[in-house]
C-alpha positions, 0 to 999 in steps of 0.5 A: 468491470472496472476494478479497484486499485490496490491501497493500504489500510493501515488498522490498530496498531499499525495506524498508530506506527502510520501516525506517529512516523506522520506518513500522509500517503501511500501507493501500491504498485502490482504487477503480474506476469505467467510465472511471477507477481511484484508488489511494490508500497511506497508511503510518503511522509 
């Protein structure tokens, strides 16, 4: 089964916060181990 990588989907208000800071991207990295979850977002302009 291939799964989907994670993404953000910016929706109201924050689509418009996306639009006027004129972001044209964003990635999201996240990683997991036994005890612990990381998520980094990273949005470029």
């Amino acid at each position: 089964m291939k799964m989907e990588s994670p993404y953000i989907n910016p929706l109201d208000s924050l689509k418009k916060i996306f639009s006027d800071l004129k972001i044209i991207g964003s990635h999201v990295s996240i990683a997991d181990e036994t005890d612990y979850i990381v998520a980094f977002a990273i949005i470029e302009t």
